[in-house]
CHARMM internal coordinates of N, CA and C (Angstrom, degrees):
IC EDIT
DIST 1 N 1 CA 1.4485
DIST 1 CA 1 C 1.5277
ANGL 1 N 1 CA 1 C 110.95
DIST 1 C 2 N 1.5486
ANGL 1 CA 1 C 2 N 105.01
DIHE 1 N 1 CA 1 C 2 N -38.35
DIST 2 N 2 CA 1.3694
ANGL 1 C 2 N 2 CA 102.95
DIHE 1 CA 1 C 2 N 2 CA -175.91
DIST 2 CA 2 C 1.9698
ANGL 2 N 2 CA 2 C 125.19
DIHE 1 C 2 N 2 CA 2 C -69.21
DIST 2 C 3 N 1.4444
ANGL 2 CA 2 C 3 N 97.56
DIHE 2 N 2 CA 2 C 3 N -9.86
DIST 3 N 3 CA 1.1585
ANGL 2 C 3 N 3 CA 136.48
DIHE 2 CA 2 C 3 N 3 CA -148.14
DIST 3 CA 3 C 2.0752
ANGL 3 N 3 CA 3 C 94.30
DIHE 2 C 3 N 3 CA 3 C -75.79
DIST 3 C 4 N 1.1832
ANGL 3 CA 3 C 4 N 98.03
DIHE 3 N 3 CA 3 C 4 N -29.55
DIST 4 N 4 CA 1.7217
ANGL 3 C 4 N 4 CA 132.99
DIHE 3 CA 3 C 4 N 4 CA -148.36
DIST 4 CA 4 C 2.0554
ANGL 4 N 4 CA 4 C 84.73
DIHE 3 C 4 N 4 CA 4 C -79.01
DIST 4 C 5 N 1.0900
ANGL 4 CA 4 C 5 N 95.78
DIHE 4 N 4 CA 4 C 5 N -60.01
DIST 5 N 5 CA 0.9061
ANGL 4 C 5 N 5 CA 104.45
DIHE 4 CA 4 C 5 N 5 CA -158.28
DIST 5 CA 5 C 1.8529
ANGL 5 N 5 CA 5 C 134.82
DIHE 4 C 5 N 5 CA 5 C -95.50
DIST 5 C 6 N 1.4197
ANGL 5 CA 5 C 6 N 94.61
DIHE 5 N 5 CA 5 C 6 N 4.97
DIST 6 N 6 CA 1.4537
ANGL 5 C 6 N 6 CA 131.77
DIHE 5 CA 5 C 6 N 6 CA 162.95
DIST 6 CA 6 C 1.2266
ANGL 6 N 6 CA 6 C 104.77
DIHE 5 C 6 N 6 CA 6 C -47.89
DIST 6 C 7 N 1.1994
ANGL 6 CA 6 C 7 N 139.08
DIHE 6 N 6 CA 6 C 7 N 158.84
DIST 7 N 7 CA 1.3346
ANGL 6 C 7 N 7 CA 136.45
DIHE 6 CA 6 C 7 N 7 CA 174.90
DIST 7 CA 7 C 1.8362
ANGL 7 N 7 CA 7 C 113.30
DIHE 6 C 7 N 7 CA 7 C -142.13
DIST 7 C 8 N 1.1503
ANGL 7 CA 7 C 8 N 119.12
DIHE 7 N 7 CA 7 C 8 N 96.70
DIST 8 N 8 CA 1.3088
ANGL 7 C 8 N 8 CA 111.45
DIHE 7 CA 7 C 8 N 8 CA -174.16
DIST 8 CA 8 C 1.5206
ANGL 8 N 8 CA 8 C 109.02
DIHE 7 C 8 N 8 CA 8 C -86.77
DIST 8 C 9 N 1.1716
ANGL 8 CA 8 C 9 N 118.03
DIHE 8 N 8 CA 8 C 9 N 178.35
DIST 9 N 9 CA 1.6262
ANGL 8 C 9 N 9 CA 114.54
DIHE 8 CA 8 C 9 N 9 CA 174.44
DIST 9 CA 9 C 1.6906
ANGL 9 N 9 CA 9 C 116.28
DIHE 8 C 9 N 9 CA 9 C -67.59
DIST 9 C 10 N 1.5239
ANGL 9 CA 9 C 10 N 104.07
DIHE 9 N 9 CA 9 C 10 N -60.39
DIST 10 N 10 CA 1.5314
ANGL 9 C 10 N 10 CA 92.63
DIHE 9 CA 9 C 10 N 10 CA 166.94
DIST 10 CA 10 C 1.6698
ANGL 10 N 10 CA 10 C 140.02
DIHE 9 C 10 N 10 CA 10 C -63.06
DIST 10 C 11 N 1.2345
ANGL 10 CA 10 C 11 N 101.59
DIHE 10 N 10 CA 10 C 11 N -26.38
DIST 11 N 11 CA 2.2213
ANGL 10 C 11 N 11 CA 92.96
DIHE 10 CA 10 C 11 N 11 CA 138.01
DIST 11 CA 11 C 0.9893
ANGL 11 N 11 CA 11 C 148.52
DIHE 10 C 11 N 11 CA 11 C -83.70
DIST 11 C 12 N 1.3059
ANGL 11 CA 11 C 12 N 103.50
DIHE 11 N 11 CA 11 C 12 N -18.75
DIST 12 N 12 CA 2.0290
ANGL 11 C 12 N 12 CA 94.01
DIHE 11 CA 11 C 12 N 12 CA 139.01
DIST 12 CA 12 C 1.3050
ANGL 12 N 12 CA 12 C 120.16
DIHE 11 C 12 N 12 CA 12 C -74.28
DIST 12 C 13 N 1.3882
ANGL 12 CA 12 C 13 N 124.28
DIHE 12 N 12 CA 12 C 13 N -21.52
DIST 13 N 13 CA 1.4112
ANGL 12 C 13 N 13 CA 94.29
DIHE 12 CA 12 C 13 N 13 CA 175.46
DIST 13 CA 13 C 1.7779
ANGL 13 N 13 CA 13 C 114.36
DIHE 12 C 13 N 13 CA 13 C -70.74
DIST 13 C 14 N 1.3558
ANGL 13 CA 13 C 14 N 94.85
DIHE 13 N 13 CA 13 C 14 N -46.04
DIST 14 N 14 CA 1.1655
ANGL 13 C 14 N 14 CA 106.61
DIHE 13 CA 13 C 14 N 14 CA 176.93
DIST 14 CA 14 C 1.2769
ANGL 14 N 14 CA 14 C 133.02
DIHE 13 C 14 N 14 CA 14 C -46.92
DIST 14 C 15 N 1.6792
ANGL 14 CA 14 C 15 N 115.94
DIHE 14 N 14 CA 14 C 15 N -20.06
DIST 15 N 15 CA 1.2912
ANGL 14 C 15 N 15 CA 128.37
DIHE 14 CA 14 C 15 N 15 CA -157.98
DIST 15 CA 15 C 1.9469
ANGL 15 N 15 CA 15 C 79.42
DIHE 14 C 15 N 15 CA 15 C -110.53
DIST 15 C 16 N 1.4366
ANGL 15 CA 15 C 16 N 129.91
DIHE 15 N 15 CA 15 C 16 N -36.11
DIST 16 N 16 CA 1.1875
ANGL 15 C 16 N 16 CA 117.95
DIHE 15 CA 15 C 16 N 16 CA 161.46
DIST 16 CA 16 C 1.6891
ANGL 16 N 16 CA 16 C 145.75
DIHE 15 C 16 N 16 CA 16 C -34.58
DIST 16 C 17 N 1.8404
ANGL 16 CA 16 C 17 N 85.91
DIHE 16 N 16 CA 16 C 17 N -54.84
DIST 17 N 17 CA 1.5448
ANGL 16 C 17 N 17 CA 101.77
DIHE 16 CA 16 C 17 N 17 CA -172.75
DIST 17 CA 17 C 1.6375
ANGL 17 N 17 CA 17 C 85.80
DIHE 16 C 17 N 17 CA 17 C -76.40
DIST 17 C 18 N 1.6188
ANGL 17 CA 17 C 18 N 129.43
DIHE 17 N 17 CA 17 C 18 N -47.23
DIST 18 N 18 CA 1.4895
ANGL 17 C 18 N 18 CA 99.04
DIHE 17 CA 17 C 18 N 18 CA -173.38
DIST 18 CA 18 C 1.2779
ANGL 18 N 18 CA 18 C 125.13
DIHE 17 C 18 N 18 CA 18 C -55.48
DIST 18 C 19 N 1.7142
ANGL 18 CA 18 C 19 N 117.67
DIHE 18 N 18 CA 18 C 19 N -22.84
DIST 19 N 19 CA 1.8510
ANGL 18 C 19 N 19 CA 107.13
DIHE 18 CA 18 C 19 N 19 CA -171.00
DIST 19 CA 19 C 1.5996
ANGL 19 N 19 CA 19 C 89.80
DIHE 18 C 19 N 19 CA 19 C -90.35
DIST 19 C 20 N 0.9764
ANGL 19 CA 19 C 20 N 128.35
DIHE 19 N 19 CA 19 C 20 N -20.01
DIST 20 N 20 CA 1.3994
ANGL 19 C 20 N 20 CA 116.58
DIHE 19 CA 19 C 20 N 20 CA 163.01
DIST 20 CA 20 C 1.9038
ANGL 20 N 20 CA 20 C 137.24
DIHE 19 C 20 N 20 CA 20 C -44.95
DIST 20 C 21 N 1.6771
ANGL 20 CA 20 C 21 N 85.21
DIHE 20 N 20 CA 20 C 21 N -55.28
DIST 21 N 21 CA 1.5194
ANGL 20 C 21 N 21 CA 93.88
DIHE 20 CA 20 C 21 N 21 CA 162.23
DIST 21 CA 21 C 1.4445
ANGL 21 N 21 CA 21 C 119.59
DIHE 20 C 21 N 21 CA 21 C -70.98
DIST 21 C 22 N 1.7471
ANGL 21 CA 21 C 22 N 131.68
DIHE 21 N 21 CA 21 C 22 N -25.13
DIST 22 N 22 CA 0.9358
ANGL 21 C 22 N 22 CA 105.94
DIHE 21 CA 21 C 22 N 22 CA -165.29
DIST 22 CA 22 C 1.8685
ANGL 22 N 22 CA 22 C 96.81
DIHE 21 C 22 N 22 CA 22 C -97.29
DIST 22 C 23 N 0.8825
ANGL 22 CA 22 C 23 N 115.10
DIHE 22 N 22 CA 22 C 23 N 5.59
DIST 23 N 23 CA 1.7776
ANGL 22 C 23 N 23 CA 119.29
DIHE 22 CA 22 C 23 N 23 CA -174.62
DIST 23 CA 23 C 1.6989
ANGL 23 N 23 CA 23 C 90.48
DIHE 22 C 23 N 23 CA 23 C -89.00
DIST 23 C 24 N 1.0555
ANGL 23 CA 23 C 24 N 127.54
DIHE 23 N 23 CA 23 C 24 N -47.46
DIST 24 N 24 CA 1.7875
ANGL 23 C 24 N 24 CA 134.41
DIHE 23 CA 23 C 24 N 24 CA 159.65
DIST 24 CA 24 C 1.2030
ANGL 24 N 24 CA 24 C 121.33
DIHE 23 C 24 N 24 CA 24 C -21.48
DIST 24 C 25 N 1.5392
ANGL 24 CA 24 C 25 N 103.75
DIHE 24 N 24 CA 24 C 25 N -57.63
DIST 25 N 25 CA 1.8832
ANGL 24 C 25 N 25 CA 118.15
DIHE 24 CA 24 C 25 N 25 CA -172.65
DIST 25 CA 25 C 1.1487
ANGL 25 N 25 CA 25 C 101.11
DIHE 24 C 25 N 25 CA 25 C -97.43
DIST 25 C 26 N 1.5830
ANGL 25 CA 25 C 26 N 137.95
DIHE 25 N 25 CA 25 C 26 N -6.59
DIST 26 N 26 CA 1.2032
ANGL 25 C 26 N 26 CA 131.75
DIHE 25 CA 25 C 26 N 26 CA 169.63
DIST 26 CA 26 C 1.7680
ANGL 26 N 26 CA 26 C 96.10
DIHE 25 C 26 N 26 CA 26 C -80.06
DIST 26 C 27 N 1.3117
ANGL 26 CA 26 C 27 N 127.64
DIHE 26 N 26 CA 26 C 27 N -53.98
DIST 27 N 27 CA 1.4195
ANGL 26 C 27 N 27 CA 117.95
DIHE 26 CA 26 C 27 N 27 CA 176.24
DIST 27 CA 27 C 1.8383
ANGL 27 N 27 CA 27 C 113.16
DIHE 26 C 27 N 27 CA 27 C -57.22
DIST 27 C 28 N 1.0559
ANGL 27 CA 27 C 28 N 127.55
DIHE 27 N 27 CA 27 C 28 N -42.27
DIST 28 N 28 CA 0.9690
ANGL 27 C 28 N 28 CA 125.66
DIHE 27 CA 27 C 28 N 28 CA -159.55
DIST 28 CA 28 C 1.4271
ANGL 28 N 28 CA 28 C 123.93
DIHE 27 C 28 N 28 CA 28 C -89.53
DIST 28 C 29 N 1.4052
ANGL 28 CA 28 C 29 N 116.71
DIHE 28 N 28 CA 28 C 29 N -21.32
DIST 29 N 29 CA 1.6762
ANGL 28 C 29 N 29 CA 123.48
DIHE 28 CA 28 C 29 N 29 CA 169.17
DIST 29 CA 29 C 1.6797
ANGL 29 N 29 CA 29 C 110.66
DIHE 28 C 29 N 29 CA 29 C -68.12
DIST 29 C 30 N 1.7528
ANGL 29 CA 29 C 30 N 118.77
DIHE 29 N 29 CA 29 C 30 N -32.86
DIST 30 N 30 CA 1.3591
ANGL 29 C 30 N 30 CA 96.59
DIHE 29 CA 29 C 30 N 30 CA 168.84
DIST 30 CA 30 C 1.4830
ANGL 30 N 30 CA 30 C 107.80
DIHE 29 C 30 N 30 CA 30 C -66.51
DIST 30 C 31 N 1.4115
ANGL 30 CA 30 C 31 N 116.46
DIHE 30 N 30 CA 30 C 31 N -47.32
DIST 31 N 31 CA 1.7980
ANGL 30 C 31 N 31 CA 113.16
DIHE 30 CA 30 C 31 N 31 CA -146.82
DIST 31 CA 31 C 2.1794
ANGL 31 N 31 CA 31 C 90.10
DIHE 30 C 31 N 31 CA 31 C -62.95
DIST 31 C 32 N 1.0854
ANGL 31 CA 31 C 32 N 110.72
DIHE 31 N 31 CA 31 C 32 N -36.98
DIST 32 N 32 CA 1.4011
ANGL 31 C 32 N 32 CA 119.31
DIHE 31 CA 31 C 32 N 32 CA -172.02
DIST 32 CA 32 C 1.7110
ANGL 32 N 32 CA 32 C 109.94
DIHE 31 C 32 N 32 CA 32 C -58.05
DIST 32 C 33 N 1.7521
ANGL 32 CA 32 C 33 N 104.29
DIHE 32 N 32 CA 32 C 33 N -37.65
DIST 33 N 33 CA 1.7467
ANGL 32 C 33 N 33 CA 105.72
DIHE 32 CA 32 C 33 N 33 CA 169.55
DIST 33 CA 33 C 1.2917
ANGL 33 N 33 CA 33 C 100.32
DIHE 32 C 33 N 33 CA 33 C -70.00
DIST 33 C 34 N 1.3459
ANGL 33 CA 33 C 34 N 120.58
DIHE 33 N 33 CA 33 C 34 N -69.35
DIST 34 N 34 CA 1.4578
ANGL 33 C 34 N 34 CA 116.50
DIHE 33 CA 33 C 34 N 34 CA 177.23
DIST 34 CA 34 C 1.6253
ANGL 34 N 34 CA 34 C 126.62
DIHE 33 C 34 N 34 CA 34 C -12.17
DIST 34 C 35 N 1.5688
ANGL 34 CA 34 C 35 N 93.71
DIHE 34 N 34 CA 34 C 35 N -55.95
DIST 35 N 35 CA 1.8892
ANGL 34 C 35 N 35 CA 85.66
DIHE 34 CA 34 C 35 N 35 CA -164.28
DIST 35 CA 35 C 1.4198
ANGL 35 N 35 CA 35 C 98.82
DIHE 34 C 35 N 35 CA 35 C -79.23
DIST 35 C 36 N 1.6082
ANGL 35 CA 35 C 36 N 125.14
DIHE 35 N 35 CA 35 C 36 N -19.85
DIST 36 N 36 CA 1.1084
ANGL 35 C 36 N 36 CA 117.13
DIHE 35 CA 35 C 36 N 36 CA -175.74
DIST 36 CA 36 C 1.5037
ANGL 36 N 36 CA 36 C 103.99
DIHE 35 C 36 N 36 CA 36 C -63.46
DIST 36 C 37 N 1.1350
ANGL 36 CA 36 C 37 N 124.12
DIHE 36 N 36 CA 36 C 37 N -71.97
DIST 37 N 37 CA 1.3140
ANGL 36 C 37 N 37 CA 128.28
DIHE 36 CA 36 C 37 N 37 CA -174.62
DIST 37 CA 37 C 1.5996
ANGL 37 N 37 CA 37 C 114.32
DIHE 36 C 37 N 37 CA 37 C -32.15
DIST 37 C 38 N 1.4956
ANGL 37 CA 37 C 38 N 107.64
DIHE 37 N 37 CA 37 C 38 N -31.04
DIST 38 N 38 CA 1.4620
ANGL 37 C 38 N 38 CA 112.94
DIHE 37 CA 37 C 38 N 38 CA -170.44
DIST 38 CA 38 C 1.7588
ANGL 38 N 38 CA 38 C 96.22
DIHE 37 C 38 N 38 CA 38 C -69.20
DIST 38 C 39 N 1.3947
ANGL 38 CA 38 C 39 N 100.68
DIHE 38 N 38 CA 38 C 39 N -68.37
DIST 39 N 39 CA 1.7760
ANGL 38 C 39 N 39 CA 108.59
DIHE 38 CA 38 C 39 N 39 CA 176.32
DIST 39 CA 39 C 1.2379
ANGL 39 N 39 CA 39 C 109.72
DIHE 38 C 39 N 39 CA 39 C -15.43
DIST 39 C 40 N 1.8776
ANGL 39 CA 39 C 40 N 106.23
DIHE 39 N 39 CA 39 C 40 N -69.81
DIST 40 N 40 CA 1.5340
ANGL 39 C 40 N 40 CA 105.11
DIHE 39 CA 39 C 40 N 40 CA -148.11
DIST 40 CA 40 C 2.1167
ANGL 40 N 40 CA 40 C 100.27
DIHE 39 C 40 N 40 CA 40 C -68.49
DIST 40 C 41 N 1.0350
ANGL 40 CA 40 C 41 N 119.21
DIHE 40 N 40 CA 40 C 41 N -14.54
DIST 41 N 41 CA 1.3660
ANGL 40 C 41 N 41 CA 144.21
DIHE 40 CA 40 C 41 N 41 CA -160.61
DIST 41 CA 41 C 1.9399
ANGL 41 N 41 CA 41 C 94.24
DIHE 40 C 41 N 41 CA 41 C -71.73
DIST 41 C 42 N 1.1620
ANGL 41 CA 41 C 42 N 91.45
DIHE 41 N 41 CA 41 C 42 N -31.28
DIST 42 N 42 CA 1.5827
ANGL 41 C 42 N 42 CA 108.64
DIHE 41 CA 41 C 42 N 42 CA -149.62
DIST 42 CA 42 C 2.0390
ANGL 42 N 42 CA 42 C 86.67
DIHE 41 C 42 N 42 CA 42 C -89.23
DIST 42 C 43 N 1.1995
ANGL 42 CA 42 C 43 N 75.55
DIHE 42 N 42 CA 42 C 43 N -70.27
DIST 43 N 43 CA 1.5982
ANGL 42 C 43 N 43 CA 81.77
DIHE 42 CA 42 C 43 N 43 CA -177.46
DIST 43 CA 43 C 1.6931
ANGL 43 N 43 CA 43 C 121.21
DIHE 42 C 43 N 43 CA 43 C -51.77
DIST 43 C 44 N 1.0967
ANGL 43 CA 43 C 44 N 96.63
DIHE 43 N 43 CA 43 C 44 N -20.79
DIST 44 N 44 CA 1.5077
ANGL 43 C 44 N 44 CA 100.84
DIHE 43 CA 43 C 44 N 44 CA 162.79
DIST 44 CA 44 C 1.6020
ANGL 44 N 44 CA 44 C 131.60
DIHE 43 C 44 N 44 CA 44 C -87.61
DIST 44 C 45 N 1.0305
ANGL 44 CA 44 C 45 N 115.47
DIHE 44 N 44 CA 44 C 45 N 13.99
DIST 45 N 45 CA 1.4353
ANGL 44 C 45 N 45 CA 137.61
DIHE 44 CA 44 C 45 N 45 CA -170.08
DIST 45 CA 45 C 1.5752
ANGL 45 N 45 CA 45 C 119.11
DIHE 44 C 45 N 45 CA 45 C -145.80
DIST 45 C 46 N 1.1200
ANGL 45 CA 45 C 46 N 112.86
DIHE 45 N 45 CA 45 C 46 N -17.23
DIST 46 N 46 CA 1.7532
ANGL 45 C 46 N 46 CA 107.61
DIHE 45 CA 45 C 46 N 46 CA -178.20
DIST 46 CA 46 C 1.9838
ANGL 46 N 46 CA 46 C 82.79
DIHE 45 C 46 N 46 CA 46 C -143.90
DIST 46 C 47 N 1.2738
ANGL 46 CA 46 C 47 N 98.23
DIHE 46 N 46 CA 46 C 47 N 137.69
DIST 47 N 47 CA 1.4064
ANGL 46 C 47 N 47 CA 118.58
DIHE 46 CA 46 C 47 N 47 CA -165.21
DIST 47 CA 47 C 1.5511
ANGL 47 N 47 CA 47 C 111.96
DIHE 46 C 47 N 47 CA 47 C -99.45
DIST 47 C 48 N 1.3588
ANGL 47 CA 47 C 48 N 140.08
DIHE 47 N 47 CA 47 C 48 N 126.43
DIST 48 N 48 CA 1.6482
ANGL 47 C 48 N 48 CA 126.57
DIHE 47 CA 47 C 48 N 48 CA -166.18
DIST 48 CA 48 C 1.1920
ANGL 48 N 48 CA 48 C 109.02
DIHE 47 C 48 N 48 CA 48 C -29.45
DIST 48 C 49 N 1.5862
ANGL 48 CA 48 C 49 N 122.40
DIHE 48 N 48 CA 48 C 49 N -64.22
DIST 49 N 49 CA 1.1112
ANGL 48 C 49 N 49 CA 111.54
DIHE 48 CA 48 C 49 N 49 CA -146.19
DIST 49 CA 49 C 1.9370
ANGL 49 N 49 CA 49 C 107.31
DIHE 48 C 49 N 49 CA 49 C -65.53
DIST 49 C 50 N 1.0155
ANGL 49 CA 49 C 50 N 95.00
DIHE 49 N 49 CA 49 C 50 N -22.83
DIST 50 N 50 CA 1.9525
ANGL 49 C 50 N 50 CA 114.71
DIHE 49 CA 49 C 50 N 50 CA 179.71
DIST 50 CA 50 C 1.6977
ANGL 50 N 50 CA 50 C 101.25
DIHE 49 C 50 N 50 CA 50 C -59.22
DIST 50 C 51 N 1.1695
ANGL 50 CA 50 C 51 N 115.76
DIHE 50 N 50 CA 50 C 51 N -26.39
DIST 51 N 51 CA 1.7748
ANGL 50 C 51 N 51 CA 108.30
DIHE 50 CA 50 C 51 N 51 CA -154.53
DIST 51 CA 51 C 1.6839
ANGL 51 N 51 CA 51 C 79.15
DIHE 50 C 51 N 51 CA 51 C -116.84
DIST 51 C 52 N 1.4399
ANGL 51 CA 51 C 52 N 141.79
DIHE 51 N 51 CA 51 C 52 N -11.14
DIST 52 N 52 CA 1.3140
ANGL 51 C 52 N 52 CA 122.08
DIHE 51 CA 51 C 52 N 52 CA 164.80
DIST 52 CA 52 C 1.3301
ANGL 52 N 52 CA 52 C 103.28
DIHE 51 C 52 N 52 CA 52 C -76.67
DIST 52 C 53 N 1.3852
ANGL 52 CA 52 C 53 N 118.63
DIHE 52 N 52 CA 52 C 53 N -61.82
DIST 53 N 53 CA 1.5927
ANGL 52 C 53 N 53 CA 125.81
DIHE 52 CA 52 C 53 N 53 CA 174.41
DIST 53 CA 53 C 1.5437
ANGL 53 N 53 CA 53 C 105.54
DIHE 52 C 53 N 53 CA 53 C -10.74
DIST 53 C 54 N 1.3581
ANGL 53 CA 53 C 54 N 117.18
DIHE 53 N 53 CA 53 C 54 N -76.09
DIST 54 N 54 CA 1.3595
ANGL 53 C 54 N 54 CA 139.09
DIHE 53 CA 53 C 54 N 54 CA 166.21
DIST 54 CA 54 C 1.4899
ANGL 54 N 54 CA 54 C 116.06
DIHE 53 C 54 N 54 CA 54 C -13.37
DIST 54 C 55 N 1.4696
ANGL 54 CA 54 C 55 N 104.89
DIHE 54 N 54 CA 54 C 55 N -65.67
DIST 55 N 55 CA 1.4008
ANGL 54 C 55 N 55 CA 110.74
DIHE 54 CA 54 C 55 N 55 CA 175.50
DIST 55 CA 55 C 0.9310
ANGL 55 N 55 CA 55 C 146.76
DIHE 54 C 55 N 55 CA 55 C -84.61
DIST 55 C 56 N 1.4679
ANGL 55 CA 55 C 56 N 99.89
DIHE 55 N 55 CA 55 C 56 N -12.21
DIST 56 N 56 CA 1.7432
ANGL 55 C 56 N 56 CA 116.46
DIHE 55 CA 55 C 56 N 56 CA 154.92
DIST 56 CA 56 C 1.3626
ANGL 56 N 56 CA 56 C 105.50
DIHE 55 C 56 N 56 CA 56 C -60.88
DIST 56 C 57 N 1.7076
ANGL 56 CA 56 C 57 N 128.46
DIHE 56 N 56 CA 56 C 57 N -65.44
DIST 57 N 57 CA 1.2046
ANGL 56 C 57 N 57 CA 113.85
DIHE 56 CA 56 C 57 N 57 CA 172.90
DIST 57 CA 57 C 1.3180
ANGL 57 N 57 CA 57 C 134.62
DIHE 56 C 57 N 57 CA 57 C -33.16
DIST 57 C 58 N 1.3193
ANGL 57 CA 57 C 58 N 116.60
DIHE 57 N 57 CA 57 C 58 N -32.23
DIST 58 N 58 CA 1.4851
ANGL 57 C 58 N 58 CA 140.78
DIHE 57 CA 57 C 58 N 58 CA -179.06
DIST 58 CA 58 C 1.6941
ANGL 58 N 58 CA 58 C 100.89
DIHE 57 C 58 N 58 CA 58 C -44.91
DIST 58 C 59 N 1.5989
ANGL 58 CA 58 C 59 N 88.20
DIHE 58 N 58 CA 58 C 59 N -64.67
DIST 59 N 59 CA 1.6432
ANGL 58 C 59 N 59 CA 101.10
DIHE 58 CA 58 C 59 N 59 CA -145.15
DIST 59 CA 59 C 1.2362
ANGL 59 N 59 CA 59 C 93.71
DIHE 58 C 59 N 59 CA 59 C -80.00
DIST 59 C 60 N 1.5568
ANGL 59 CA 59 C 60 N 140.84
DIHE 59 N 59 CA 59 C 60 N -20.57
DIST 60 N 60 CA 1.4410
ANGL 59 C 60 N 60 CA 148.77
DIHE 59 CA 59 C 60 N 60 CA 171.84
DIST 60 CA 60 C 1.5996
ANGL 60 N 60 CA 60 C 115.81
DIHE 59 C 60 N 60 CA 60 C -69.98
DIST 60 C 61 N 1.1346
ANGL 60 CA 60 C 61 N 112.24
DIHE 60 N 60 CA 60 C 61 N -54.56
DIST 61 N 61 CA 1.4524
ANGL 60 C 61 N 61 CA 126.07
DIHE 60 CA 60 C 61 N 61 CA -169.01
DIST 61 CA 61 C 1.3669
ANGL 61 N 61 CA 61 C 119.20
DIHE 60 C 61 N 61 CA 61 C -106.65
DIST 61 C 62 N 1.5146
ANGL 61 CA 61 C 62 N 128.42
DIHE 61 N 61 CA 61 C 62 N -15.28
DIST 62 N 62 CA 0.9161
ANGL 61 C 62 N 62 CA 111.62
DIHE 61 CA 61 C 62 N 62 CA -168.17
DIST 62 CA 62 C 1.3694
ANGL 62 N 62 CA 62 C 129.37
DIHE 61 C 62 N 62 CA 62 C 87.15
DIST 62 C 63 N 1.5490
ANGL 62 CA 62 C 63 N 124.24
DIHE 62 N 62 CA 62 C 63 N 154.26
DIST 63 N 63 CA 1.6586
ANGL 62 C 63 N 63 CA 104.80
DIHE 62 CA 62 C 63 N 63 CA 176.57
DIST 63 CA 63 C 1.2992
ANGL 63 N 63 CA 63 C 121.14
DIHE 62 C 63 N 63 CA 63 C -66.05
DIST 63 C 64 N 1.2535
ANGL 63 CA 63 C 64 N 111.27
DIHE 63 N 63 CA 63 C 64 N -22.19
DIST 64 N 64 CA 1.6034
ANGL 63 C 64 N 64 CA 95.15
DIHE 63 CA 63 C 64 N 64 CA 172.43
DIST 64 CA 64 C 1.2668
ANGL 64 N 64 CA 64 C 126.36
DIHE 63 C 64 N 64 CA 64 C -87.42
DIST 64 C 65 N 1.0261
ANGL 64 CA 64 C 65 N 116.54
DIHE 64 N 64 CA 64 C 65 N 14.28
DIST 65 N 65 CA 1.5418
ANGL 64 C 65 N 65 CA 134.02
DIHE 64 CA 64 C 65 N 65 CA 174.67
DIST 65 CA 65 C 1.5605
ANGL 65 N 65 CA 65 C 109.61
DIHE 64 C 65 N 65 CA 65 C -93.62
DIST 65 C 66 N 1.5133
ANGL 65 CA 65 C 66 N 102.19
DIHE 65 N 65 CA 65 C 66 N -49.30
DIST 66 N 66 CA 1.6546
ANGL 65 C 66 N 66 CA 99.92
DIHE 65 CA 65 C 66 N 66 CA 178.68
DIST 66 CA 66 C 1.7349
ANGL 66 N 66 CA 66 C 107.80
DIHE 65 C 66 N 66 CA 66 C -70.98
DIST 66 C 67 N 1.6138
ANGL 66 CA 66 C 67 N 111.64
DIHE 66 N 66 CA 66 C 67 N -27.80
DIST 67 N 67 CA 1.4568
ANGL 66 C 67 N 67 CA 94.13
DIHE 66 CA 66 C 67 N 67 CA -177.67
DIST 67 CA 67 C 1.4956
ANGL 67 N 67 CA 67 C 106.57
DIHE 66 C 67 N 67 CA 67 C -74.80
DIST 67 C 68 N 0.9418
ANGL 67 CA 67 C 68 N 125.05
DIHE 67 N 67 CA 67 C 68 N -39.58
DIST 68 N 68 CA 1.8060
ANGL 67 C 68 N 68 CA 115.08
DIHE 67 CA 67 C 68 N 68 CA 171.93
DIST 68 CA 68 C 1.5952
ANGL 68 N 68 CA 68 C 112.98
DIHE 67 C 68 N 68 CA 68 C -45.61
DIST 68 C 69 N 1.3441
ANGL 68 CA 68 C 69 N 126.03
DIHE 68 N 68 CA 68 C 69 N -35.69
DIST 69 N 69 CA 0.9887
ANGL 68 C 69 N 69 CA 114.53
DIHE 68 CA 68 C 69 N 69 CA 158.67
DIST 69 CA 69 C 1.1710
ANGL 69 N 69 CA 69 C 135.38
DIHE 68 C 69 N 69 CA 69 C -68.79
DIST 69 C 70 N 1.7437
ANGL 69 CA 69 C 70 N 134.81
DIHE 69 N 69 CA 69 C 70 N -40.46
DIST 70 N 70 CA 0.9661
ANGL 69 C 70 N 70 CA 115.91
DIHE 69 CA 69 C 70 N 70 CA 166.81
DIST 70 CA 70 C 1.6507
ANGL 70 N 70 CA 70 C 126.42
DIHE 69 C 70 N 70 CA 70 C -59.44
END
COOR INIT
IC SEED 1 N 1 CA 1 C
IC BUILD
């Protein structure tokens, strides 16, 4: 029993990187719904050929070129 509760260096590390990863996927599954929702949000409102338009301006003008356009 006592055995349990020993702590060597490589289970703490080990016991580290796991609360590490799971404190990770606890941040990252909202921001990950989020952008999804943003995408599909996106795509439903500005039409391909509208979001190439866009990026041609981009790559020509610069952002302040595309914001004069929008």
């Amino acid at each position: 029993m006592i055995q349990l509760f020993r702590f060597s260096p490589s289970r703490l590390a080990l016991g580290y990187i796991a609360l590490s990863v799971l404190v990770l996927a606890l941040f990252a599954i909202p921001l990950w719904y989020a952008w999804s929702v943003n995408i599909s949000t996106f795509r439903e409102y500005v039409h391909a050929d509208d979001a190439q338009r866009m990026a041609d301006i981009f790559e020509r003008e610069g952002a302040r070129g595309l914001a004069a356009a929008i």
